[in-house]
C-alpha positions as CSV (number, residue, x, y, z in Angstrom):
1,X,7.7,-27.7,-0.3
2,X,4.7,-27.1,2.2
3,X,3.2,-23.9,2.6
4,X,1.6,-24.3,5.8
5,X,-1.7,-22.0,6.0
6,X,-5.0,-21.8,3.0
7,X,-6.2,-18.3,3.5
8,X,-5.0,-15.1,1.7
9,X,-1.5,-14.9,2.5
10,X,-0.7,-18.7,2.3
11,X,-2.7,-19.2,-1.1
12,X,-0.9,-16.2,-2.9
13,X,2.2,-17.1,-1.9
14,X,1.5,-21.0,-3.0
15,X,0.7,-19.1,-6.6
16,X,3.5,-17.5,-6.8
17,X,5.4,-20.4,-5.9
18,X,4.0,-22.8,-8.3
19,X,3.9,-20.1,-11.0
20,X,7.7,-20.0,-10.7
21,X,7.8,-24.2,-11.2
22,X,8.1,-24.8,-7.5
23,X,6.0,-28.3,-6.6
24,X,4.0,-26.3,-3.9
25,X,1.3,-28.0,-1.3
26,X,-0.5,-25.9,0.9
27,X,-1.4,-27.5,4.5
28,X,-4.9,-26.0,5.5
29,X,-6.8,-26.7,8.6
30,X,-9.9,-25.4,7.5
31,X,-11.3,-24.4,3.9
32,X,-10.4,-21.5,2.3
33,X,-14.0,-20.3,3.2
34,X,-13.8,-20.5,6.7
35,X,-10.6,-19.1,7.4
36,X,-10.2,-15.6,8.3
37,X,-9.6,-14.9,5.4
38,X,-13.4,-15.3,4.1
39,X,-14.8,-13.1,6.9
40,X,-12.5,-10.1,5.8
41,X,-14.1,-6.9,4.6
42,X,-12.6,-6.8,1.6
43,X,-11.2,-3.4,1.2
44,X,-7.5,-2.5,0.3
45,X,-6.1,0.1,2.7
46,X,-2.8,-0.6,5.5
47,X,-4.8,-1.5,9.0
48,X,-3.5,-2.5,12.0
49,X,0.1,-4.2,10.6
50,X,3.6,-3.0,11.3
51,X,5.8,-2.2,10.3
52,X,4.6,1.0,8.0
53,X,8.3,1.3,6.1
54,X,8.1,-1.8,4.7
55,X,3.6,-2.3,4.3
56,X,3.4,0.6,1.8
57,X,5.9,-1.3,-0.4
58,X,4.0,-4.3,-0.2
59,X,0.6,-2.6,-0.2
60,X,2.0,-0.9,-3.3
61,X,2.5,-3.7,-5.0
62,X,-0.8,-5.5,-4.4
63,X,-2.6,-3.1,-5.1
64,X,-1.1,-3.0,-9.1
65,X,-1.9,-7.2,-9.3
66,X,-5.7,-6.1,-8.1
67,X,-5.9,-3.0,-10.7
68,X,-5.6,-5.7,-12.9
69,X,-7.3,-8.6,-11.9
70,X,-10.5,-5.9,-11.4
71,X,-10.7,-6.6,-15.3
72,X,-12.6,-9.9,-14.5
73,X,-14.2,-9.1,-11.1
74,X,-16.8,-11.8,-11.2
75,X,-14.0,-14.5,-11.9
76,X,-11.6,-12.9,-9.3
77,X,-13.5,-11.1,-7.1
78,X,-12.0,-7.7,-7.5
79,X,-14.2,-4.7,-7.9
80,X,-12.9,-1.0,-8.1
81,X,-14.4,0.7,-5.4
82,X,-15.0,4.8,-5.0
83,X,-15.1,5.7,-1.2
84,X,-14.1,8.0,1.8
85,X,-11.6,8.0,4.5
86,X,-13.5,10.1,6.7
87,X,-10.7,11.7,8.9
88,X,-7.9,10.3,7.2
89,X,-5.1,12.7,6.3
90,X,-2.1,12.3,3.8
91,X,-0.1,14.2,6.4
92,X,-0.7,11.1,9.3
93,X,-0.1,8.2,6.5
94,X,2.9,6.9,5.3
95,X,4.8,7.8,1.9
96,X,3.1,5.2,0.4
97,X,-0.1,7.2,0.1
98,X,1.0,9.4,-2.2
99,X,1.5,6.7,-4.7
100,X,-1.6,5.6,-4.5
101,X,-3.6,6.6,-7.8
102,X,-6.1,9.4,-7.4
103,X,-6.0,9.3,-3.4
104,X,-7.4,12.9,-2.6
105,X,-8.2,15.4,0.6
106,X,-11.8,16.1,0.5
107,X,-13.6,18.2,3.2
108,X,-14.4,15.3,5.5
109,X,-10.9,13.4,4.5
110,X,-9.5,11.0,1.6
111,X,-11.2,10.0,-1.2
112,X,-10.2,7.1,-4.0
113,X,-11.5,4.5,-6.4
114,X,-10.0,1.4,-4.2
115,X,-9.8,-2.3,-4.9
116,X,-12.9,-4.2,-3.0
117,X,-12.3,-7.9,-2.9
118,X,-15.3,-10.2,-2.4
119,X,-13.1,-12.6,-0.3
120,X,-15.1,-15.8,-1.0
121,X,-15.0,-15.6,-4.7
122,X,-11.3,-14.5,-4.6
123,X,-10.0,-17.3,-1.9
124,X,-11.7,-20.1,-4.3
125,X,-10.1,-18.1,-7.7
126,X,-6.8,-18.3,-6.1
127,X,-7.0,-22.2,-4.9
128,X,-8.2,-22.5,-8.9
129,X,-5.1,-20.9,-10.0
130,X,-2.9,-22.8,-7.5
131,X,-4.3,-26.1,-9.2
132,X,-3.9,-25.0,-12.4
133,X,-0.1,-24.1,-11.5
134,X,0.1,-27.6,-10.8
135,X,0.0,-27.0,-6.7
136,X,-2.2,-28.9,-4.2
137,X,-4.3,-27.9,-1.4
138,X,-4.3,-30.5,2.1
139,X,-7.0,-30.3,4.7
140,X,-4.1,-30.7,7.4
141,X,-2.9,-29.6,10.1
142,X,0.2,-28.9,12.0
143,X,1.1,-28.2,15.7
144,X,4.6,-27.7,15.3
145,X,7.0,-26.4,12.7
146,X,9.0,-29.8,13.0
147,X,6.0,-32.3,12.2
148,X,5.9,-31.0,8.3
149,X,7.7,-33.0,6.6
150,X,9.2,-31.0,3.7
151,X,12.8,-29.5,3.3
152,X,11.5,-26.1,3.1
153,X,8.1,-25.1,5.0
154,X,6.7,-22.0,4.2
155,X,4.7,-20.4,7.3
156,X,1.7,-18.2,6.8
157,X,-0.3,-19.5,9.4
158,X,-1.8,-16.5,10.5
159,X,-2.8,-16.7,14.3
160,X,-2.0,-20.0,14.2
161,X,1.7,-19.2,14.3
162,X,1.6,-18.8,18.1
163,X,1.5,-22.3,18.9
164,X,3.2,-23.5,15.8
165,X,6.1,-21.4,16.1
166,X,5.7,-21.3,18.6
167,X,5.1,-17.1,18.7
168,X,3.3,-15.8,22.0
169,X,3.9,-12.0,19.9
170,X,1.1,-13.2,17.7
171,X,-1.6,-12.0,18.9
172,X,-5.7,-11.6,18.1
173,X,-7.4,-8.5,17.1
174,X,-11.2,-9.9,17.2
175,X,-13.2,-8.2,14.4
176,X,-17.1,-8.5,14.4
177,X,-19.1,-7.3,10.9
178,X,-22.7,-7.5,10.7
179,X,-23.8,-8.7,6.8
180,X,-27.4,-6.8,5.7
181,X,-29.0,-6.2,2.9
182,X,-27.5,-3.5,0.8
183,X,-30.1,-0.6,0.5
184,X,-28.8,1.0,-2.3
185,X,-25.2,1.9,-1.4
186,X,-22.4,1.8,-3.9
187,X,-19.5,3.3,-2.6
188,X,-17.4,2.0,1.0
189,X,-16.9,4.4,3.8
190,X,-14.8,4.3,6.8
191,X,-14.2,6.1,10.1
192,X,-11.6,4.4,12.2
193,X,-9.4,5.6,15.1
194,X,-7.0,2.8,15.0
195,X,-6.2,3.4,18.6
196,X,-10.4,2.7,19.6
197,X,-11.7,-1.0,19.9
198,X,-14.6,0.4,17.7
199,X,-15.3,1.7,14.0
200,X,-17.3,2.4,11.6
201,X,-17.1,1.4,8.1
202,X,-19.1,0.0,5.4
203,X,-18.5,-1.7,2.5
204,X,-20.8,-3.0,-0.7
205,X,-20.0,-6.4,-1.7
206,X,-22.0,-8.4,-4.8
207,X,-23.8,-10.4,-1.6
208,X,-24.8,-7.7,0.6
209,X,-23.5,-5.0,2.6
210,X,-20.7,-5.4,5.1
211,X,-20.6,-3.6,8.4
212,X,-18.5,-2.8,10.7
213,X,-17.0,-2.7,13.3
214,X,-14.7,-4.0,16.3
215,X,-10.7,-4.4,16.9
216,X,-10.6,-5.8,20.2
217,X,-7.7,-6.9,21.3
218,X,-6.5,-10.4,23.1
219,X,-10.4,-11.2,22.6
220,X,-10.8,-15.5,21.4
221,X,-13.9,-14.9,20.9
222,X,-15.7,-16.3,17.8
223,X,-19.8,-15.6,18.4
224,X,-20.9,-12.8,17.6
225,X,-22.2,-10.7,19.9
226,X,-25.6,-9.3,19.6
227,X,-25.3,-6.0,21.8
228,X,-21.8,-5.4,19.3
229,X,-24.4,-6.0,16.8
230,X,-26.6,-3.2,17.4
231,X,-23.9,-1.0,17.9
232,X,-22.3,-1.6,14.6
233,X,-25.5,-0.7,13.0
234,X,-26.4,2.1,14.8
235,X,-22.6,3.7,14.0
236,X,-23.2,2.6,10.2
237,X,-26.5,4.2,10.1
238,X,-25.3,7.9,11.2
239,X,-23.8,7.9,8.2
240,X,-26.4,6.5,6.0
241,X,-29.6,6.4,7.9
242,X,-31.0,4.0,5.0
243,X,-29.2,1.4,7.0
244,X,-30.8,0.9,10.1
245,X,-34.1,-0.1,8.5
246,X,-31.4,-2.8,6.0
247,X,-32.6,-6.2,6.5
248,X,-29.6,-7.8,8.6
249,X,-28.1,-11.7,6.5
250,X,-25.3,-12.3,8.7
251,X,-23.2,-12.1,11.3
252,X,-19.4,-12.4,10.8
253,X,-16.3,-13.1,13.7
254,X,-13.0,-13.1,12.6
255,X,-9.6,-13.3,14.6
256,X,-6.9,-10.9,12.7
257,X,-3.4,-12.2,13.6
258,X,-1.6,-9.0,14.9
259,X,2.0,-8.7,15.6
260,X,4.3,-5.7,16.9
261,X,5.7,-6.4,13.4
262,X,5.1,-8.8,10.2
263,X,7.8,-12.0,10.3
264,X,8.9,-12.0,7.0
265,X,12.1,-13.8,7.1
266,X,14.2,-17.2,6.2
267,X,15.0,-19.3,9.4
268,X,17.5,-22.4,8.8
269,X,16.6,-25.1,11.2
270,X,19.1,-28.3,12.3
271,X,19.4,-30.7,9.8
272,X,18.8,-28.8,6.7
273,X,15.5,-27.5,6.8
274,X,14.0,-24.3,5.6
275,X,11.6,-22.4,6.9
276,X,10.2,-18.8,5.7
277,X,7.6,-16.9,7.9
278,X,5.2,-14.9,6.7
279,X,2.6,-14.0,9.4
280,X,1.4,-11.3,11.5
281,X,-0.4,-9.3,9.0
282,X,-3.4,-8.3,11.3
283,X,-5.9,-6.4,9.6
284,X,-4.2,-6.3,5.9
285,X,-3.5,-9.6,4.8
286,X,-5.3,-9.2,1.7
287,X,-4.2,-5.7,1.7
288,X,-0.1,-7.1,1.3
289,X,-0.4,-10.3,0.4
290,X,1.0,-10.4,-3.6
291,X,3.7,-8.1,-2.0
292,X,4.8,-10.2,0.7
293,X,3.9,-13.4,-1.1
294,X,6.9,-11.9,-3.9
295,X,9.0,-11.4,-1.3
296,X,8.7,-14.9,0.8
297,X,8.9,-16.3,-2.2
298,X,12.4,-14.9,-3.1
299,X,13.5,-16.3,0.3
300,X,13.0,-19.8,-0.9
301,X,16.5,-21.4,-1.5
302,X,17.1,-21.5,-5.2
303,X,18.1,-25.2,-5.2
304,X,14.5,-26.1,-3.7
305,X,12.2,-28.2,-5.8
């Protein structure tokens, strides 16, 4: 089988896949490290991806496999994380948050120890794994659904979904993050009003300090912009003024692929053919992705190779 699509979603579920003795190849049209994927922040928590019933579960879930792979964070990338909400209320989040262990009201909102993923290390740790599984990874790429050629195709293509499904509901939620030289900080904050095209968050990674940043809607943008810039350094540095003097490494653009809700389902096509979607996870692909990998991979017919 194909798994079509080499960031987050499409490389867990290709693990889980090959893990289970499928012969898996994953189509990518880029490397892992420039998909959006790689330009992620990093930090588990639900964001912009519907619909909540079903995310917590599969938050839930991924969140135990990165509780445990923070054992080995400099092979996996996973670091355990303290860090603040600010504004966030159990109240005005799903029932999944009070699963979450040690996810607290403090005066300015909700505090926990959270999994941080370092999104480089962790996208070449799973293509490692997926090898080792006996799984393949293909710089290829598709334009529609009917040119793989493989009895069952398995679709996490992200954003590109909306040409290869083709899915005009898949939309992008343009994210710019400025990378700068981490002054000292150790924990991750956040301030977001998901219904405002800006935020403010950072959060320490083992190559800098990420900041953030935009959600901007139907924007195909990928250079950053500089004014955006400034402004995502000025909001960061309200909350630690050590900031705005931070020597700035990087600039980031990355597309989410946002959907009214996640396609998680089997589709039988003419002749035979499989396909099970898996896209649409906006701002949270890392946040889901063992859970819905699990899942997508129970939809594979039993009798597939």
């Amino acid at each position: 089988m194909i798994v079509v699509g080499g960031g987050v979603v499409g490389l867990t579920t290709a693990v889980v896949l090959a893990e289970a003795g499928r012969r898996v190849r994953v189509w990518a049209r880029e490397a892992a490290e420039e998909t959006t994927s790689a330009v992620a922040g990093g930090l588990w928590w639900p964001y912009r991806i519907e619909p909540e019933r079903l995310v917590g579960a599969w938050a839930l879930e991924t969140l135990t496999v990165y509780e445990e792979l923070a054992a080995r964070p400099a092979e996996t990338g996973v670091r355990l994380v303290d860090g603040v909400h600010q504004g966030a209320r159990l109240d005005e989040l799903g029932d999944w948050a009070g699963r979450v262990p040690g996810l607290r009201a403090v005066p300015d909102g909700l505090a926990a120890r959270l999994p941080v993923i370092d999104m480089p290390t962790h996208l070449a740790w799973l293509r490692d794994r997926l090898v080792r599984a006996g799984g393949t990874v293909e710089a290829r790429a598709a334009t529609r659904l009917a040119e793989v050629p493989a009895d069952v195709v398995v679709n996490c293509s992200g954003l590109g979904a909306r040409t290869l499904v083709p899915d005009p509901g898949v939309r992008p939620v343009r994210g710019q993050l400025v990378l700068v030289e981490n002054p000292g900080i150790t924990t991750y904050y956040t301030s977001v009003d998901h219904s405002s095209p800006v935020a403010a968050y950072f959060i320490p990674q083992p190559h800098g300090l990420i900041l953030g940043g935009t959600a901007q809607e139907d924007d195909w943008s990928t250079e950053p912009d500089p004014a955006t810039a400034a402004e995502i350094i000025a909001r960061c540095a309200r909350v630690r003024p050590e900031i705005a003097r931070a020597r700035v490494l990087a600039h980031r653009v990355g597309l989410r692929p946002y959907r009214d809700a996640v396609r998680l389902e089997r589709e039988e096509l003419p002749g035979g053919r499989t396909v099970v979607h898996s896209y649409g996870h906006g701002g949270a692909g890392v946040t889901v992705a063992w859970g819905c990998a699990r899942e997508a991979a129970g939809l594979v017919p039993a009798a597939a190779a």
